[in-house]
VOMARBA-379758 format. One record per residue (C-alpha): x, y, z; residue number from 1. Coordinates in steps of 0.2 Angstrom, whole numbers. Layout:
      px      py      pz   num
       X       Y       Z   NUM
...
% end
This chain:
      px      py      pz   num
      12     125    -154     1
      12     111    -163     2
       1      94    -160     3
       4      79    -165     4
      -9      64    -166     5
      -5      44    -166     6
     -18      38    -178     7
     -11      20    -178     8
      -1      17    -163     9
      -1      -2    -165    10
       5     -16    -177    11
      -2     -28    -191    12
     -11     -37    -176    13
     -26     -26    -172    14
     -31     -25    -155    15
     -47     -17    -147    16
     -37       1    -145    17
     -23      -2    -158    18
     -21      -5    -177    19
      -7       0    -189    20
       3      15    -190    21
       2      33    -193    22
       9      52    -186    23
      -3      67    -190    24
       9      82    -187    25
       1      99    -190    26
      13     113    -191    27
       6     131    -192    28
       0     128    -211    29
      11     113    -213    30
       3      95    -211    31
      12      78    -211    32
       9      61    -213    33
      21      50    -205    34
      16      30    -210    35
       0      28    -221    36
      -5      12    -211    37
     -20       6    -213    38
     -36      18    -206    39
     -25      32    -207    40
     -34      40    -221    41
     -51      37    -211    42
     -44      44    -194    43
     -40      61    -204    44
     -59      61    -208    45
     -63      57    -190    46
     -52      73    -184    47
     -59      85    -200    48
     -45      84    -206    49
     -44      83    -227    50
     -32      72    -233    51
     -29      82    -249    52
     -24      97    -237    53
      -8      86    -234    54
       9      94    -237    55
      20      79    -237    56
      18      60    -234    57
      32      54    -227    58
      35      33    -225    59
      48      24    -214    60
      48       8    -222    61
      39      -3    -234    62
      27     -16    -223    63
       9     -17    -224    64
       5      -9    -208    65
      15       6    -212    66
      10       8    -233    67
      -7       0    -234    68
     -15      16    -237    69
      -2      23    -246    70
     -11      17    -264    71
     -31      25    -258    72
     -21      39    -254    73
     -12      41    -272    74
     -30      37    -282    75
     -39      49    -271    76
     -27      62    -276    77
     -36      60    -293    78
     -52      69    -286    79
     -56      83    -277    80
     -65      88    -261    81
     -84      85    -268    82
     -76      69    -274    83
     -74      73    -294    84
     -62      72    -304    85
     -49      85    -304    86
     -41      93    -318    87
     -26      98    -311    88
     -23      89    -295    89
      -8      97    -283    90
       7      88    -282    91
       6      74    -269    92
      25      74    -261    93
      29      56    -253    94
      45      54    -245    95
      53      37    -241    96
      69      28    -240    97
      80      23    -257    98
      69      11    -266    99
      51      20    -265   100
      52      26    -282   101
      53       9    -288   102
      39       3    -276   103
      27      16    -283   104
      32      13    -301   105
      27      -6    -297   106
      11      -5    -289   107
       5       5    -301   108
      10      -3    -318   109
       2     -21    -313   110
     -12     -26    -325   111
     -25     -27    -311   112
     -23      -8    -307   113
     -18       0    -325   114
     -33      13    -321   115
     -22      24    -311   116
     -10      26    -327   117
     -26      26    -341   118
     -36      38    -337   119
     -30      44    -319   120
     -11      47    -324   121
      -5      47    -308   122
      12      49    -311   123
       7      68    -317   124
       6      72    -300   125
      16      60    -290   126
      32      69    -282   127
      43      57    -276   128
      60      62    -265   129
      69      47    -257   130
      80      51    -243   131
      96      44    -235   132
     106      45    -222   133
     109      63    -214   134
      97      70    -228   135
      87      87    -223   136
      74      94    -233   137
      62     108    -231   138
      44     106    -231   139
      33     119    -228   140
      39     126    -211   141
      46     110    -205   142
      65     105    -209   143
      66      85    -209   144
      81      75    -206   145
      84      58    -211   146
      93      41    -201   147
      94      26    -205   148
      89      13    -195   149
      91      -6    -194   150
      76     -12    -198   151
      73     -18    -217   152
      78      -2    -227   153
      70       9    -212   154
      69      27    -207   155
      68      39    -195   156
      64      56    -196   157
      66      71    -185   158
      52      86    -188   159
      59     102    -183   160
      48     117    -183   161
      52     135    -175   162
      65     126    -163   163
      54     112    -158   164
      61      93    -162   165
      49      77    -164   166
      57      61    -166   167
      49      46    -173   168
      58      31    -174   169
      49      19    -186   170
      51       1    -183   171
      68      -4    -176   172
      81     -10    -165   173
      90       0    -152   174
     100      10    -165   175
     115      21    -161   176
     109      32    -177   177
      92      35    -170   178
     101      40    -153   179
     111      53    -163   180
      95      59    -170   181
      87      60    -154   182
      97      67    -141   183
      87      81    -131   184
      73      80    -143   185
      58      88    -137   186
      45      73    -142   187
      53      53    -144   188
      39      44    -155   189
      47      27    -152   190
      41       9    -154   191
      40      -4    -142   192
      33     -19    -150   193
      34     -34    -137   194
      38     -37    -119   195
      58     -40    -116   196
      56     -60    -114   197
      44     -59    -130   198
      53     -49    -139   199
      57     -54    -157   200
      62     -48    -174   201
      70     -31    -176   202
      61     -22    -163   203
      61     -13    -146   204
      55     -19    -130   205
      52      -8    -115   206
      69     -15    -106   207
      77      -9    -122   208
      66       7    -122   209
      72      15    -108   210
      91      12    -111   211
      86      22    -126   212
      75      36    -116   213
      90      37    -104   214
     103      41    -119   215
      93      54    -128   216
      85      63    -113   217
      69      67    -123   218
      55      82    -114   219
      43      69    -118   220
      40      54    -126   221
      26      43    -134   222
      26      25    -137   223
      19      17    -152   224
      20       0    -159   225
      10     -11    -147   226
       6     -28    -152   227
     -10     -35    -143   228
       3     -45    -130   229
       3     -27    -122   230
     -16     -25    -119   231
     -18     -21    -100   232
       0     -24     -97   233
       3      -6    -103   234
       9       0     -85   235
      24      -9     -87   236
      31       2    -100   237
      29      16     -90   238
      36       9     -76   239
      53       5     -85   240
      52      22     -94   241
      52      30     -75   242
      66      21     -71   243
      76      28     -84   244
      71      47     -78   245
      57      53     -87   246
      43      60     -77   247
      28      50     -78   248
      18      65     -83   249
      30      66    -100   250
      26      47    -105   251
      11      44    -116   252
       8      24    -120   253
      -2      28    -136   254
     -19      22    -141   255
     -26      27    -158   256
     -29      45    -160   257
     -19      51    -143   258
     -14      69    -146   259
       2      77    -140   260
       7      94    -141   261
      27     103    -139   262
% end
């Protein structure tokens, strides 16, 4: 089995139930961050989970409320568990689209946080691995593919473990790539930022949702991404995910923390 935990299924707009992004997949020994949005590294605590026991980072695209906790994350790699400094830290593995490398490098070479080069030296531990288009890599017992999606330099990732496929779509429009990705997948991690008359910016609305449902036949599906417009209208994605044929049992309109397992 393996269990997957929304630990941000909202967006830069916090609401009472909802703030940022971030997918906790632990396979077997294997354990994945999709997203280090902001909280993400506090949620892990909340769920004993230690965030130096991750595998692999993995990040969609470069906003706030995706990569907020991505630099903590890097300085915390510095200590260990009782929270001193660690000799020989392990490698921390992020994967991201073409032009995280260069992100990284930036961040960390401004004046204001020189510490993380003298005396951290973080780049003695930083393993960074930028992914296109159709790209698989291994990682631990997970194969991860890569798609490009159109939302500013984004990705989406399929996690495949001992014939078991999750799909998480990062942030984006109805995209024939993420279809391709997605077809018969056994759990669809899809966005739906706004309602269909509200909808705006490259996103996903329920309307557009379940067009997308209906072409990839997932077993299950669970819906991230919700701005506070959403707040007690949350029945309507649902509905419009019904419509397209999935069971109503198989559809999870994520809150922070909700657990799925395939």
């Amino acid at each position: 089995m393996t269990r997957i935990t929304i630990l941000g299924a909202g967006s830069i707009a916090p609401s009472e139930k909802r703030f940022g992004s971030g997918v906790f997949i632990e396979a077997e020994e294997t354990r994945l961050l999709i997203d280090p949005g902001p909280g993400t590294i506090y949620k892990l605590i909340r769920l004993a989970v230690n965030p130096l026991s991750l595998t692999a980072v993995l990040i969609s695209h470069f906003h706030l409320d995706h990569i907020s906790d991505l630099l903590p994350l890097i300085m915390m790699w510095c200590y260990d568990e009782e929270g001193k400094p660690s000799s020989q830290p392990k490698n921390l593995h992020l994967i991201g689209p073409s032009g995280l490398h260069k992100l990284v490098e930036q961040v960390i070479s401004i004046d204001a946080f020189s510490y993380l080069n003298k005396p951290m030296q973080v780049r003695r531990f930083l393993q960074i691995d930028e992914m296109r288009h159709g790209d698989m890599r291994q990682v631990g017992e997970c194969k991860i593919t890569a798609a490009e999606v159109e939302h500013l330099n984004g990705l989406a990732y399929k996690i495949t473990h001992r014939g078991k496929n999750i799909v998480y779509s990062g942030d984006t429009v109805p995209d024939q790539h993420l279809i391709d990705l997605a077809k018969n997948c056994d759990l669809l991690i899809h966005e739906c930022s706004f309602p269909h008359q509200q909808l705006i910016g490259k996103h996903t609305s329920e309307k557009q949702l379940a067009e997308i449902a209906a072409k990839t036949n997932p077993r299950k599906i669970a819906v991230t991404h919700l701005y506070p417009t959403w707040s007690g209208r949350e029945h309507e994605i649902t509905e419009a995910l019904k419509q397209a044929g999935i069971p109503p049992e198989n559809i999870t309109v994520a809150e922070d923390l909700t657990t799925v397992d395939v």
